[in-house]
C-alpha positions in Angstrom: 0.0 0.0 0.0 3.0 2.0 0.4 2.9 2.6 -3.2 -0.4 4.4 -3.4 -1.3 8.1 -3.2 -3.3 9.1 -0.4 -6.1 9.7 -3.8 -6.0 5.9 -4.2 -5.4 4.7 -1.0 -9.2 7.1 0.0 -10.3 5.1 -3.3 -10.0 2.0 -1.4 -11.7 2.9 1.8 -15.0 4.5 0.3 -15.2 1.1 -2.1 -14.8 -1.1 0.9 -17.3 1.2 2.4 -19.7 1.3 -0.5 -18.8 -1.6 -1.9 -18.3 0.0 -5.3 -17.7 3.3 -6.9 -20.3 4.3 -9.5 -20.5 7.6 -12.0 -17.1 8.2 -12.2 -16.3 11.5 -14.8 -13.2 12.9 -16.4 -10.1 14.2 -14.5 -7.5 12.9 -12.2 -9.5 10.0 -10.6 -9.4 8.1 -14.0 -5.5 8.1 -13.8 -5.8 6.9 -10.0 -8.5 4.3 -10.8 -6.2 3.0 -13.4 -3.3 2.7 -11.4 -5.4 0.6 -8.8 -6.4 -1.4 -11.9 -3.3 -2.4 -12.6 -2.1 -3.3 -9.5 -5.1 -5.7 -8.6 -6.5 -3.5 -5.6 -10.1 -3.0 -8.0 -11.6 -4.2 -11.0 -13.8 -2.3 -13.5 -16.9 -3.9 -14.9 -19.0 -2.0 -18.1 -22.7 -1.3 -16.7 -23.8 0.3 -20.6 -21.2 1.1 -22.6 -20.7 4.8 -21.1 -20.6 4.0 -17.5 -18.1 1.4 -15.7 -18.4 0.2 -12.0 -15.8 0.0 -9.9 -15.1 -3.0 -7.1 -12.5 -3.4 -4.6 -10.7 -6.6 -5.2 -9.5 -9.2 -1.9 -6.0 -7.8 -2.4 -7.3 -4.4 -2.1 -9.5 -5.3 1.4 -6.0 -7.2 2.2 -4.0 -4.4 1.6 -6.3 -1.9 3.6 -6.5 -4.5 6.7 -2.6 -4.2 6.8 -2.7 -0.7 6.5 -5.4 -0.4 9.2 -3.5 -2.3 11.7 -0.6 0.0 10.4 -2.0 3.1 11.9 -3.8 1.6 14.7 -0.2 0.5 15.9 1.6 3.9 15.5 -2.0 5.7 16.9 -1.4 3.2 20.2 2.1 3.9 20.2 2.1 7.4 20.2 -0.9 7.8 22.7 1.3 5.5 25.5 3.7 8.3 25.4 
């Protein structure tokens, strides 16, 4: 996850949240969602020829599960000092 921009790594949470990421228009989330592609955290799935759905993939819960217990360590850590 340590590859990801904090753009794609917010991708990931609201898909795991939502379950999906629908309506997606121009700009510099396509760049991001293809990144993501291509690294097997989502897939993309054609709903009607104009509109593609977005799913997080099991390596992209993994990955957020790791990074989750990431920050919980470092939050614990740094509220024991």
């Amino acid at each position: 996850m340590r590859d990801l921009s904090s753009l794609q790594r917010d991708i990931l949470y609201v898909m795991y949240g939502q379950g999906e990421l629908r309506n997606v228009k121009d700009g510099s989330l396509f760049p991001a969602l293809q990144e993501l592609i291509d690294n097997g955290y989502i897939f993309s799935e054609e709903v009607d020829g104009r509109t593609n759905k977005y799913k997080i993939t099991q390596r992209g819960k993994d990955s957020l599960f790791v990074r989750r217990e990431w920050e919980d360590s470092i939050t614990d850590r740094d509220l024991k000092q």
